[in-house]
N, C-alpha and C positions, 0 to 999 in steps of 0.2 A: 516680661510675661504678665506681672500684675497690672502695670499699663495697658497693655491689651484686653486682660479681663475687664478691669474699670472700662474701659471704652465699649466696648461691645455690650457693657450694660446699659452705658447711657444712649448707646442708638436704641436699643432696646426698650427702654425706656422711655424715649421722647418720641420715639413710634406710637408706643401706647394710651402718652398724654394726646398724640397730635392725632389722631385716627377717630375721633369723636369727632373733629374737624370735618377730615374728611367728608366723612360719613354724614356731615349737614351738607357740607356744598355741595356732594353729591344730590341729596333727597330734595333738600329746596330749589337748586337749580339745575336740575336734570334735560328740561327740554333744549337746554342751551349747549349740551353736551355733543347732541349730533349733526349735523349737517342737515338744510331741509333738502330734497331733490326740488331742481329746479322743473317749472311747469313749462306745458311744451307747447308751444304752436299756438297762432294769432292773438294779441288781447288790445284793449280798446279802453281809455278812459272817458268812465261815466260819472254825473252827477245825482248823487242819492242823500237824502236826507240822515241823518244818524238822529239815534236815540234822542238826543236832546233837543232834536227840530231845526238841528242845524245842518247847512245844506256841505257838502264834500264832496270834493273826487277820490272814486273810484276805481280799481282796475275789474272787469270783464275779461277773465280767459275764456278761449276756447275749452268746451265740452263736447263730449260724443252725445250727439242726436240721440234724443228718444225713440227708444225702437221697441214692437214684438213681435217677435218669429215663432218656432214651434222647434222646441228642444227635441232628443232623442225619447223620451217616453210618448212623444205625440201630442203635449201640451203646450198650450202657451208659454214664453218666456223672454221677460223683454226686462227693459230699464227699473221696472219697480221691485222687481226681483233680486236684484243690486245694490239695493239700497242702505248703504254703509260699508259696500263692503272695497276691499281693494283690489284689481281682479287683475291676471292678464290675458290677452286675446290674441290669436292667433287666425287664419285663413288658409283652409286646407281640403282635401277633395279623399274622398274614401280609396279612391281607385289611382290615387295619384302614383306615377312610377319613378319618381324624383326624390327632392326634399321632403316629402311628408313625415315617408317614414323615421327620418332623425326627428324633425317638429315633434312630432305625435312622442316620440323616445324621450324630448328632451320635457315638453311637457308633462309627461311619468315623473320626471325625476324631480320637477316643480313640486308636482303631488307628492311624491314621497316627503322631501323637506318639510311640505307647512300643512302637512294633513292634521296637525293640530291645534290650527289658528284657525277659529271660526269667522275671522275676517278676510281671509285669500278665499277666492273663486278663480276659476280656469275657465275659458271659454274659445271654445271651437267654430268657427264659422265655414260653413261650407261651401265652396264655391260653384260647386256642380247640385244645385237643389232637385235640379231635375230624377237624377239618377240616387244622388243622397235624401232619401227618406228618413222620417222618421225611425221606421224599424231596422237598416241602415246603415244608419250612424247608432242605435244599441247595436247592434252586432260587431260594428268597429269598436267600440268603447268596451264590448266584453271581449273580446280579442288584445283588447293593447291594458287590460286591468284598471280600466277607468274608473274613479269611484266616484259616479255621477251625482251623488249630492255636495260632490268639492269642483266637479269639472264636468260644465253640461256642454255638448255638442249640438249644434242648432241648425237648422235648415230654413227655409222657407220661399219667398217671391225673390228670383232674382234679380231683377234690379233694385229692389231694396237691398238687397245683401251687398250689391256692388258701390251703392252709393252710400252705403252706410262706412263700406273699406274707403271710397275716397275723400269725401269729406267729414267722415268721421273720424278714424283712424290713420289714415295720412298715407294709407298702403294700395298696392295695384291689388284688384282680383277682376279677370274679366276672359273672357273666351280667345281662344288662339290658338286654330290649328295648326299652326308652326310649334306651339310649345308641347313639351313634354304631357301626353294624356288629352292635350285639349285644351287646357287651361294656363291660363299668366297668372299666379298671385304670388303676395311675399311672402320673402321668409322671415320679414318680423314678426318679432313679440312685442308687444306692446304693452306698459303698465299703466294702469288707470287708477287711479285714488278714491274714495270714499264720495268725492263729489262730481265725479264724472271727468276730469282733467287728464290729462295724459302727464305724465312725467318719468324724469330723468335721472341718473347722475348720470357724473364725470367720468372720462378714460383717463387714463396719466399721464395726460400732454395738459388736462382741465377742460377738455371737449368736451360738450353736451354729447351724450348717445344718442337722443332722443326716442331713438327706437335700438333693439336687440336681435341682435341675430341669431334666428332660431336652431340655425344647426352648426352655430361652434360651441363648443367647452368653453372658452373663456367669456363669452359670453354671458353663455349661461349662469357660469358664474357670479358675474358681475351682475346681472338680474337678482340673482339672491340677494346678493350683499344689498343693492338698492330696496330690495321690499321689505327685507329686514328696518332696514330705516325709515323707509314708508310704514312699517307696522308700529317702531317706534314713534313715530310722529301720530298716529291716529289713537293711539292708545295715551298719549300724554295728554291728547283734546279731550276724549273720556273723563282721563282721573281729574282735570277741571272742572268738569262738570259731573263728577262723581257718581259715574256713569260705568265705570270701570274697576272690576276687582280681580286684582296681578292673582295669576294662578300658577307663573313659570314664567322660566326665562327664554327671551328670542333666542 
């Protein structure tokens, strides 16, 4: 019994010598702690000069194209509006008699999670501009409890809209009156990063997702869990550049 005691004091103990340890390799080396997402779609090496005047290769990923459209208030809103932030995008039609309404349900439940990271943005694309207006898509957004300064819905020219979904985003949206309402687009979600790149994780085979699908649960899922790591990763580039002051945890 006193063997037991003495023992259960010396874990006790050498817990409380070794936990300052801890507690450094944690704080010093934090950003090594999580996984980055890997980035999605085409890149190219280029040769760029660095600081010192010395010449290197570089990688160029692909970015979503600069764009401005006309959000749900009737104003402009396009790429500069975005700037820093990590967002995700979706393609969807007001009148849609399909998947929207899980999209539109599962993006609610995005907003609810990180309605307290002033770095997540939500973003609605519409693929019917015609009939989706401005005034609209506010009435969709007050209907499904939008809180349009975390998740703006956007309209505007559509072939811009269309070629922004293809070669921006990597997704179909396009007219088809075989489909449901008129319209083809997907049901991805797409995560975008601080500098316009699309990214990823892994499923549990180690498959890139590359994109998310909008109307399953485990998906959705799995989109948290990735932008929680995407928000870990933007806020470690902050506190290097001391840019950033922790007010809570992901």
């Amino acid at each position: 019994m006193l063997k037991g005691k003495k023992f259960q004091k010396g874990v006790v103990l050498f817990t409380i010598l070794l936990l300052p340890s801890i507690l450094y390799l944690v704080l010093t080396t934090g950003e090594h702690l999580f996984d980055r997402l890997p980035i999605i779609g085409p890149r190219k090496a280029v040769t760029v000069v660095n600081e010192e005047g010395k010449t290197e290769v570089d990688t160029l990923y692909h970015t979503i194209p600069d764009f401005e459209l006309t959000d749900q208030n009737g104003k402009p809103f396009g790429s500069d509006d975005l700037e820093g932030k990590i967002y995700v995008a979706n393609f969807f039609f007001t009148s849609c008699p399909s998947i929207c309404p899980t999209m539109t349900f599962h993006m609610g439940e995005l907003q609810k999670h990180f309605n307290l990271y002033p770095e997540v943005h939500l973003l609605s694309f519409t693929v019917d501009p015609e009939r989706d207006s401005a005034e609209a898509l506010m009435q969709y957004a007050h209907e499904n409890r939008a809180d349009t300064n975390m998740w703006t819905f956007l309209t505007g020219n559509k072939d811009s809209i269309y070629q922004l979904a293809f070669k921006g985003f990597f997704v179909n949206a396009m007219e088809d009156e075989l489909a449901p309402g008129g319209f083809l687009h997907s049901e991805y979600f797409v995560l975008v990063d601080k500098h316009g790149r699309i990214r990823s994780g892994r499923d549990k085979d180690g498959n890139i997702r590359s994109v998310y699908d909008g109307t399953k649960v485990k998906h959705l899922k799995a989109l948290k869990e990735d932008m929680k790591v995407l928000i870990r990763e933007y806020r470690m580039e902050l506190k290097e550049n001391n840019k950033f002051k922790e007010d809570g945890e992901i």
